[in-house]
DOTORKOL-541773 format. One record per residue: residue number from 1; residue in three letters; x, y, z of N, C-alpha, C in turn. Coordinates in steps of 0.02 Angstrom, whole numbers, padded with zeros to 5 digits. Atoms other than C-alpha are relative to their C-alpha. Layout:
NUM:ALA:X:Y:Z:X:Y:Z:X:Y:Z
...
//
This chain:
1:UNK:-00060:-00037:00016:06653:07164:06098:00019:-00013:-00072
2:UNK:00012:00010:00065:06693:07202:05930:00057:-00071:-00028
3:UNK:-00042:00057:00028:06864:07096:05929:00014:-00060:00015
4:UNK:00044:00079:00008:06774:06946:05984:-00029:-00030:-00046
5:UNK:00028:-00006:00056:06674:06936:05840:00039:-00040:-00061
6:UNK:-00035:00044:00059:06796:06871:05714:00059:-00044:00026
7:UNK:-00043:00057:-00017:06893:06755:05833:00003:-00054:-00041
8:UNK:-00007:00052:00030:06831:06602:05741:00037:-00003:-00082
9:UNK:-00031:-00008:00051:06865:06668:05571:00087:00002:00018
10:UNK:-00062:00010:00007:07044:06712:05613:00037:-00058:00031
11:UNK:-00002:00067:-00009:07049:06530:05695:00000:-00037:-00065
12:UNK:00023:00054:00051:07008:06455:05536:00051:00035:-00065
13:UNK:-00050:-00032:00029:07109:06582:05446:00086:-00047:00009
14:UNK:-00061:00015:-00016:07258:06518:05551:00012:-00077:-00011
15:UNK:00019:00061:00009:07214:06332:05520:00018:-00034:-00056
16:UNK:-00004:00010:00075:07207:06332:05345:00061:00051:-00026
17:UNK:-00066:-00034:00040:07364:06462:05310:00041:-00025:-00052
18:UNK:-00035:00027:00017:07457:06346:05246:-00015:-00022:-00080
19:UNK:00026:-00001:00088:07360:06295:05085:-00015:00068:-00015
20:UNK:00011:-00061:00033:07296:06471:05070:00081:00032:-00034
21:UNK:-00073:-00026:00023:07479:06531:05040:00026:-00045:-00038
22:UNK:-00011:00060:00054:07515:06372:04941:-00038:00015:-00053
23:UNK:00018:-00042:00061:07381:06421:04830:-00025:00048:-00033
24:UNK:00041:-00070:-00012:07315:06586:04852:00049:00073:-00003
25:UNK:-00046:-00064:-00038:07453:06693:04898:00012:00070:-00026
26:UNK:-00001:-00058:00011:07443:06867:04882:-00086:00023:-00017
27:UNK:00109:-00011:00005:07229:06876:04860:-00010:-00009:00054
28:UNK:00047:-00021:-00047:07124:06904:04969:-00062:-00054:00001
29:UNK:00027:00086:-00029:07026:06742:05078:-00065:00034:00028
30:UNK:00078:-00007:-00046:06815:06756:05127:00000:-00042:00033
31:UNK:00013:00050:-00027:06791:06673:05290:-00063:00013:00044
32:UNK:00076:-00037:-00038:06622:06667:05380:00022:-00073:00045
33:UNK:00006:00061:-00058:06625:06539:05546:00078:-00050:-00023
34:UNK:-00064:00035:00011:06749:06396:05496:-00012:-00029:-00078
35:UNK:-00015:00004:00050:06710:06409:05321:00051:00039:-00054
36:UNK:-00056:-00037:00067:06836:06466:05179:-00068:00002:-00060
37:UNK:00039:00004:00039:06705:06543:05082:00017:00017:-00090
38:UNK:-00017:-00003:00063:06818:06587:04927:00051:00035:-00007
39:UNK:-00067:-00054:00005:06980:06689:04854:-00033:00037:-00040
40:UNK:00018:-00037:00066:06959:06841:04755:00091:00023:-00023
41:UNK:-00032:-00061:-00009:07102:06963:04680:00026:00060:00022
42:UNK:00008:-00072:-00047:07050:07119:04755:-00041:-00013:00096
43:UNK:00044:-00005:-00060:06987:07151:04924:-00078:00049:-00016
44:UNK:00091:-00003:-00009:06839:07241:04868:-00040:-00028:-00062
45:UNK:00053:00055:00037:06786:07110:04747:-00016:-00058:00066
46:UNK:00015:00050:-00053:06813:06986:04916:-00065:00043:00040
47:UNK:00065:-00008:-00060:06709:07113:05033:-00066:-00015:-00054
48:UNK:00052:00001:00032:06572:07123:04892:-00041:-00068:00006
49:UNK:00020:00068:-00003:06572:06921:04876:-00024:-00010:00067
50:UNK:00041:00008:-00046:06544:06938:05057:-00056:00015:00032
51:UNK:00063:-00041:-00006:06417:07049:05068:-00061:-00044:-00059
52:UNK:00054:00021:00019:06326:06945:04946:-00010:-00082:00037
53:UNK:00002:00066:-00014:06351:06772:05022:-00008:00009:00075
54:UNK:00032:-00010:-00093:06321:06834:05211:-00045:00050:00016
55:UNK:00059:-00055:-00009:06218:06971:05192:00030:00044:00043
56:UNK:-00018:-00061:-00038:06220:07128:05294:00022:-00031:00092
57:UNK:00022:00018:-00062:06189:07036:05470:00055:-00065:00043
58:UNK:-00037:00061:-00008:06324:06878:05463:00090:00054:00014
59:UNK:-00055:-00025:00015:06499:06934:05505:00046:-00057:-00052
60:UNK:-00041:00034:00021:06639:06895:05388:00072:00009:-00001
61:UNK:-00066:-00027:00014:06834:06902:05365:00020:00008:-00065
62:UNK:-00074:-00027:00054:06925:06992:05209:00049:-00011:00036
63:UNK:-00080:00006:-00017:07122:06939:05231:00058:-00023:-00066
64:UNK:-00058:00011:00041:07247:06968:05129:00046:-00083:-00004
65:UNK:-00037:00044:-00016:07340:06797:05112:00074:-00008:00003
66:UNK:-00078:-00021:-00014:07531:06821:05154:00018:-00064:00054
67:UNK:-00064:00043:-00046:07669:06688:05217:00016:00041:00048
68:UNK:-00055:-00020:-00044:07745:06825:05313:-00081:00074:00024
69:UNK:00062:-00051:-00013:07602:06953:05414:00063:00087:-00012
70:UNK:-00010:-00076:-00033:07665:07140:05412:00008:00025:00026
71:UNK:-00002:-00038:-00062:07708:07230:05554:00011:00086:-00016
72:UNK:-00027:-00082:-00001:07686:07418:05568:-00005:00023:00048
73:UNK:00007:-00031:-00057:07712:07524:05693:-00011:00059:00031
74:UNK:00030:-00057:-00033:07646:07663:05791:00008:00017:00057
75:UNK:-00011:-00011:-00064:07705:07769:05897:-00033:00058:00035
76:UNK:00059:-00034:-00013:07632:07883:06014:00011:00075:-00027
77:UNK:-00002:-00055:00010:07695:08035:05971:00025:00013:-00097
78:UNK:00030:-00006:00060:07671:08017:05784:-00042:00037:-00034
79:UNK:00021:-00062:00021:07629:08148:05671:-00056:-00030:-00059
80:UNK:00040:00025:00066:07556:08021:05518:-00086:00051:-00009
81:UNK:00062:-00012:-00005:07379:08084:05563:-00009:00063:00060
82:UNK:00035:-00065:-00056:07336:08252:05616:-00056:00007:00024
83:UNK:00071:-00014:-00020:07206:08269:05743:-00032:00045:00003
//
């Protein structure tokens, strides 16, 4: 299942929050297994770094690093996206 797959990352994500937002905050965190593989700026300088440091075949996490997560919401009868 696909959102099995990055359990551990967002485990390790949630682990380490605390320095990432201490010294990261607002970039974007590479995590592959329970490594913190690096910060970038952008998110597609992070996917790139991940795509070169895991290759096509390894999963990894891009995540924004934020103290506070986002919430948006969706409802069902929402027009945002015409089908």
């Amino acid at each position: 299942m696909a959102s099995d797959r990055l359990k551990v990352e967002l485990a390790t994500y949630e682990q380490r929050k605390d320095e990432l937002v201490a010294q990261n905050a607002g970039k974007f965190v590479l995590i592959h297994g329970t490594e913190v593989l690096g910060t970038c700026d952008t998110y597609e300088d992070a996917v790139k770094s991940g795509y070169e440091k895991c290759g096509l075949s390894k999963p990894f996490l891009v995540k924004q690093i934020c103290a506070v997560e986002r919430v948006q919401f969706i409802t069902q009868g929402s027009s945002a996206c015409p089908s």
